[in-house]
N, C-alpha and C positions, 0 to 999 in steps of 0.2 A: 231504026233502033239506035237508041244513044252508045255510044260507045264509053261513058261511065268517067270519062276524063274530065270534065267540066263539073262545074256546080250541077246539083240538082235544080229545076224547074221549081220555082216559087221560094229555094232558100239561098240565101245570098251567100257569096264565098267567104270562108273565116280571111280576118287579115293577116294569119298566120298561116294558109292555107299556101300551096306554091298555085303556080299560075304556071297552065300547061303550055307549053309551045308545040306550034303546028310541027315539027321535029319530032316531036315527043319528051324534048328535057324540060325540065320544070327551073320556072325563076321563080324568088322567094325577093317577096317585096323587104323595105329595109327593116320592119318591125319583127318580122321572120327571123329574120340574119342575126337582129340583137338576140333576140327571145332562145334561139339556136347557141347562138359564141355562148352567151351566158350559162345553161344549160349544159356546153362543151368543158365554159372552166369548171364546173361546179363539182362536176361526175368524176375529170379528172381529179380535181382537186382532194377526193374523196376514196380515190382508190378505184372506181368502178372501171370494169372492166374494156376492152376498147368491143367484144362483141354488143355487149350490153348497149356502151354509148352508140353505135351503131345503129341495134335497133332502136333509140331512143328518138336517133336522127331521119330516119326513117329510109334503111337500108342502103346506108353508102357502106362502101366497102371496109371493114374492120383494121384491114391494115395501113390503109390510108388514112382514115382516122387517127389512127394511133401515130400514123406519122404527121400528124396535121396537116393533110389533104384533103380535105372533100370538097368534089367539085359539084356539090348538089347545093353549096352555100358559097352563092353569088354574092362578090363586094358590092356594094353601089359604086364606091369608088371604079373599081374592076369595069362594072357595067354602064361606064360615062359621069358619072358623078367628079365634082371638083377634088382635084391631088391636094393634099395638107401641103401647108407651105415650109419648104426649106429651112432649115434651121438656119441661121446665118453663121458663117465662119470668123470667128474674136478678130476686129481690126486690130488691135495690139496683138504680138505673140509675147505669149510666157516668158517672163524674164529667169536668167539663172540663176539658180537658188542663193544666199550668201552666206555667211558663218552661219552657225546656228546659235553663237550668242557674241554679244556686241563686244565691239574691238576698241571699245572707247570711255563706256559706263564704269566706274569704278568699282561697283559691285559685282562687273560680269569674272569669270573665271578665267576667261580668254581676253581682257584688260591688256592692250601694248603701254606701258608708259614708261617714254623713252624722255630725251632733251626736244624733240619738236612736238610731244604728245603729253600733258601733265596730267595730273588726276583731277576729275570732275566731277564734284565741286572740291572747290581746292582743301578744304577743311573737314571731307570724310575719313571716318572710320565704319569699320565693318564691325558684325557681331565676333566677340572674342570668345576665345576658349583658350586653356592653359597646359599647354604639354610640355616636357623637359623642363619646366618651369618660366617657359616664356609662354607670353600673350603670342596667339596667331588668327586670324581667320576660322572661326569657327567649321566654314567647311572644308576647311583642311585638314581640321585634327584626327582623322579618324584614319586617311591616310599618313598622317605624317606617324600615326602611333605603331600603327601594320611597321610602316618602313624601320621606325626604329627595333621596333620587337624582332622583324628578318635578320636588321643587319647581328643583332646583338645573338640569335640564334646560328647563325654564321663566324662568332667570334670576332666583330669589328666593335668596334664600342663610338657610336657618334653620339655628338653631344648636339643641341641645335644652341648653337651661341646668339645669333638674332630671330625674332619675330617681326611681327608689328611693332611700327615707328610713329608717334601723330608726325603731325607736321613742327610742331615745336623741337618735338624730340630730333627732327632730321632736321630742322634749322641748325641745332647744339653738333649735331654730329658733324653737319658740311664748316660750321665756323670752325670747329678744334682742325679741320683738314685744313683748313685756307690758312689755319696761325701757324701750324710746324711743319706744313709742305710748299705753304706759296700757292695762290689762286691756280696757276697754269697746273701743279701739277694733282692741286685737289682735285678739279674738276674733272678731270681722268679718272677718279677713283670713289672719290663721294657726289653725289645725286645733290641739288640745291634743294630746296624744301617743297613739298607739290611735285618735285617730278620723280621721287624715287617708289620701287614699287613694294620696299619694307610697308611703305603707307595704307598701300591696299589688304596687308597680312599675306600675302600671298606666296611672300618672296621667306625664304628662310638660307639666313646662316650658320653651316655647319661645320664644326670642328673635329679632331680625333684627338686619341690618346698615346700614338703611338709617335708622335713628332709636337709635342706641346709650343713650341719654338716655331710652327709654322701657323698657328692663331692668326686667319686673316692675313695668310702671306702665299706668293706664289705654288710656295714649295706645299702647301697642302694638296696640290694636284699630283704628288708624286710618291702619297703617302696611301698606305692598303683602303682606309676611308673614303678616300678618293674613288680608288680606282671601283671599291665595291658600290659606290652612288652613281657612276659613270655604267656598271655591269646591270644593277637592278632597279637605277632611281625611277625611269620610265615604268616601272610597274604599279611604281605605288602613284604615277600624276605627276611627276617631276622631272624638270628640265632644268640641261647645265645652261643659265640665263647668258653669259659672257664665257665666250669659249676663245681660244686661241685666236687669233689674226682678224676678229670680226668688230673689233674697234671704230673702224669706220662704219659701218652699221649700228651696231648698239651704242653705240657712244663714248665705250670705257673700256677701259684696259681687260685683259682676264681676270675673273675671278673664277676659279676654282670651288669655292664655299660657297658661292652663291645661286642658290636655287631657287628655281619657279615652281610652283603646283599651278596647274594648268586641267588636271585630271588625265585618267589613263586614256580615254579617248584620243583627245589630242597627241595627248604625249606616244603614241601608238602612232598616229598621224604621221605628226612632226618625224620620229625615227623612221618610218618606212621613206620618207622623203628625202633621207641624207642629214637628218640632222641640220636641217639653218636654224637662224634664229627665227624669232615672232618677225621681227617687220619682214626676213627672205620670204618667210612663209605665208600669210597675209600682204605680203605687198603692200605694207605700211613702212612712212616714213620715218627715218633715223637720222645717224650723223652723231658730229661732237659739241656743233652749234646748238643755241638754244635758239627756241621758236621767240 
């Protein structure tokens, strides 16, 4: 008597059909196993039940299914077939990340232009916009208007005395320093043409109202304006660009009025780091020499 496991006599086995092993487990050729996996994403994919796919698959066990087990669906691979080949591992590894905008582009926001570093191309200007009534960098203005609206909410009254500079305008600015200071001690104080960063708009000069007499002089570091640009500049993008003792680094004396918009990111950076300058903090070149 046949015992019912085999094809029937005279009809041939489907090729989705399993093939009984003398054990009694069944292998399932590889057009099985696709015909199967597919039919597994399908059902899942659809919601259906894990008894349903079960019986669907033809009584493996419900919870092994559901955990995607069933050992009635044989790999080929599994059952002797060739392993997929290895991925290969990157002969380069990953380099680390760098600024996230460029430390040399005149346009960028994060721009170093010191005396070894000028601006490039020598004869940029940015898009302007007019706040306090000077020209600045258009995407500046939006914080430099916040910052004055806090301070003047606050009781401090800043005025912004410089914006954007072209290059002719800072030609005119550094020659009047070299006629009534003498070369040595202008270049301490005024930027040659190309390398100041009025150029880029980025840089802004500001005054108060409570010490008129210190317009562009030491003593404005020591006036309420001061100390509230020092308190809140960093929220609105800005940085004290020439701070105390870093002369040899930036290349010039203090300036107290003189500000960088960099954005709140950076300028968030920069303070959690101790406050250096651009080149301490980029690791970009300075000094009092010119390149």
């Amino acid at each position: 008597m046949s015992s019912g496991a085999g094809p029937r006599p005279g009809r041939a086995r489907s090729r989705f059909a399993p093939e009984v092993l003398p054990d009694g487990r069944r292998r399932y050729g590889h057009e099985a196993v696709v015909a199967r996996r597919a039919l597994l994403v399908g059902l899942v994919a659809t919601g259906t039940g894990a008894g349903v796919l079960a019986t669907r698959l033809g009584g493996s066990d419900p919870a092994r299914v559901a955990a995607g087990a069933d050992p009635a669906v044989q790999d080929p691979v599994a059952a002797g077939g060739p392993a997929p080949a290895a991925t290969p591992a990157p002969s380069v590894p990953p380099t680390a990340p760098g600024p996230r905008h460029s430390l040399t582009d005149a346009a960028s926001p994060w721009v170093v232009v010191n005396k070894q570093h000028p601006i490039d191309p020598l004869d940029y200007a940015p898009e302007l916009a007019t706040v306090g009534g000077k020209e600045v960098a258009a995407v500046v203005a939006d914080d430099l208007r916040a910052l004055l609206a806090a301070a003047a909410a606050d009781g401090v009254s800043l005025t912004v005395t410089s914006g954007f500079r072209s290059l002719e305008h800072q030609r005119a600015v550094h020659d009047s320093a070299v006629s009534r200071d003498g070369l040595e001690t202008a270049e301490s104080v005024s930027a040659r043409p190309g390398h100041s960063e009025h150029q880029t708009g980025l840089a802004i000069d500001f005054s108060g109202s409570t010490r008129p007499g210190c317009l562009l002089r030491n003593c404005f570091g020591q006036t309420p304006e001061s100390d509230w640009l020092v308190a809140h500049g960093g929220r609105f993008g800005f940085l004290l660009r020439y701070p105390e003792g870093k002369t040899d680094v930036t290349g010039y004396a203090p300036e107290p009025w003189h500000w960088r918009w960099v954005g709140a990111e950076l300028a968030a950076e920069v303070a959690a780091a101790g406050s250096p300058t651009l080149e301490e903090f980029f690791g970009v070149t300075g000094g009092t020499t010119y390149a």
